[in-house]
N, C-alpha and C positions, 0 to 999 in steps of 0.2 A: 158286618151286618148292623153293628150296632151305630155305625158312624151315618148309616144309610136311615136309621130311625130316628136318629139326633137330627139331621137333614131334613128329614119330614116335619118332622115339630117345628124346626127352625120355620119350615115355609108356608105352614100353617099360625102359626103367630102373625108372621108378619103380614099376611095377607088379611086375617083380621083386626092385625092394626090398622092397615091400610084400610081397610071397607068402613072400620071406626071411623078413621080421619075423613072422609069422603061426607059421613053423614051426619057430623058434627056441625055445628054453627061455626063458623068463625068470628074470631073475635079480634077487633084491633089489639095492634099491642105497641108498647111504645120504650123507646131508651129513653130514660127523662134525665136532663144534665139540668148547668145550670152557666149562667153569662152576665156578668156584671147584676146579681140577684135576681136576673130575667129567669125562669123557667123554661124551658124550650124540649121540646117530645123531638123524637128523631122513631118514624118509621123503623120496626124491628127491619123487616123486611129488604128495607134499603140502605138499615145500617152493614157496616163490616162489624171487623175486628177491632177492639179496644187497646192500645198502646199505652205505657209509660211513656213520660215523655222526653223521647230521645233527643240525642244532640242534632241539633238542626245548622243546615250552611245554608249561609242567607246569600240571597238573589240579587246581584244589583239590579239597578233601574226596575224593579218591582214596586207593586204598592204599596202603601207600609201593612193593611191586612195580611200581604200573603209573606209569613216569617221567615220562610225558607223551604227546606228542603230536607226529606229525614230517610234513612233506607230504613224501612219496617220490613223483618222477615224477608230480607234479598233481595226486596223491590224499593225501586225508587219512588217515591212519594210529595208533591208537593203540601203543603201545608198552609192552611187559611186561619189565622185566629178572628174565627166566629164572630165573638164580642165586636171586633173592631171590625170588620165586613158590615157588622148591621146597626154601625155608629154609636154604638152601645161605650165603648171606650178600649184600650187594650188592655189584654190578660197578661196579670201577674204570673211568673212561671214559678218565681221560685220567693217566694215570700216565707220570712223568717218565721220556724212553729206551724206554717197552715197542715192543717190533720189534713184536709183534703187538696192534694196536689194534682196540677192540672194536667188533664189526659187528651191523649190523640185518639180521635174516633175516625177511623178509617169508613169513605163511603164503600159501599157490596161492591166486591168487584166485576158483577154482572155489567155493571153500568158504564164500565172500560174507561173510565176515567180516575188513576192515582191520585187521589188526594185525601187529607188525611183533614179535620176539624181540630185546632185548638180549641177546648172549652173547661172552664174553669173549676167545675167539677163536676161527675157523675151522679145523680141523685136517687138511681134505681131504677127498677120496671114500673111500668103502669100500663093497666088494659080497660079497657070500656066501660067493668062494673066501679071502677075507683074514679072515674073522672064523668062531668056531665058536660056536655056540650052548651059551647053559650047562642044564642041567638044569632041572626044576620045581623038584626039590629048595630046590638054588642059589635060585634065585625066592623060593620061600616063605622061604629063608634071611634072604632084604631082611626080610623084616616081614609078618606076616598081614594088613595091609591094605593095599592097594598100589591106587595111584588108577587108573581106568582107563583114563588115555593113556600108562602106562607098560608100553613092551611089553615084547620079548623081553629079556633080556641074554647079553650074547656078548664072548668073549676074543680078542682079536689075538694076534699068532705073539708079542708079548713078553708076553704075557699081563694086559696090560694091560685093565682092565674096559670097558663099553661100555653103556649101556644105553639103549635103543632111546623115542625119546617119540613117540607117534605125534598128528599135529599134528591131524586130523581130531578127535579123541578130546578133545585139550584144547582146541581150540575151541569146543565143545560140554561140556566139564567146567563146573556150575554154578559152582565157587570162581572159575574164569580167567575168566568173565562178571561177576562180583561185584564189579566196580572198586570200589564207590561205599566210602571211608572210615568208619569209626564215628562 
């Protein structure tokens, strides 16, 4: 009897969590790392899971971006060090003393594509009310060609730049498909 009233509590919570969640705003939210001192947001949404950075077996005749190859949690995993994909330079793995060592950010595996982000460090969360959105202007300021998993950019309270990659978008970008070396 009493496991039958514990049961009902249980389904009554969660329903009005759920009717909560329903009529709630939503609010962005973002994994903010960081890439040769670039700032970069990575969608909650379409991040995965966070790795240490495991031992990786490297690919011949690959790009030199893509560093190899890591099983995270049983699965196999390709690996793109970020920095060097977006000409930024490549990431130090293992530099003497760094307090922040570099992690693999796994993309949601909704998106059916294993692969995992080298990026040079993790910088925390950030959601809408911490960052303000810069203009098109700003935007078109980057460059008239601007790849299309690079979304918004937005400034923190020290004004600090940010610019949004949306993981969907580079998973699907033909270049970050194109491991195969010249």
């Amino acid at each position: 009897m009493a496991n039958r009233e514990a049961l009902r509590e249980l389904h009554a919570r969660l329903a009005d969590r759920l009717q909560a969640a329903r009529t709630q705003q939503q609010v962005a939210s973002w994994l903010a790392v960081e890439c040769h001192g670039h700032g970069l947001l990575f969608p909650l949404q379409q991040a995965g899971e966070i790795f240490p950075l495991a031992t990786l077996l490297p690919v011949p005749h690959a790009k030199p971006w893509f560093v190899g190859v890591a099983n995270l949690r049983g699965g196999l995993h390709g690996v793109v060090d970020l920095a060097a994909f977006l000409g930024l330079g490549r990431t130090e793995t293992a530099r003497e003393g760094t307090r922040d060592p570099a992690r693999l950010v796994a993309l949601n595996a909704a998106g059916g594509l294993n692969c995992a982000l080298l990026v040079e460090r993790l910088a925390g969360l950030r959601n809408e009310s911490q960052l303000k959105r810069e203009s098109a202007a700003a935007d078109e300021a980057q460059g008239p060609v601007r790849p299309a998993f690079a979304g918004a950019r937005f400034r923190d309270a020290e004004g600090r730049a940010w610019q949004e990659i949306l993981l969907s978008a580079l998973a699907d970008d033909p270049q970050f498909l194109a491991i195969a070396g010249q």
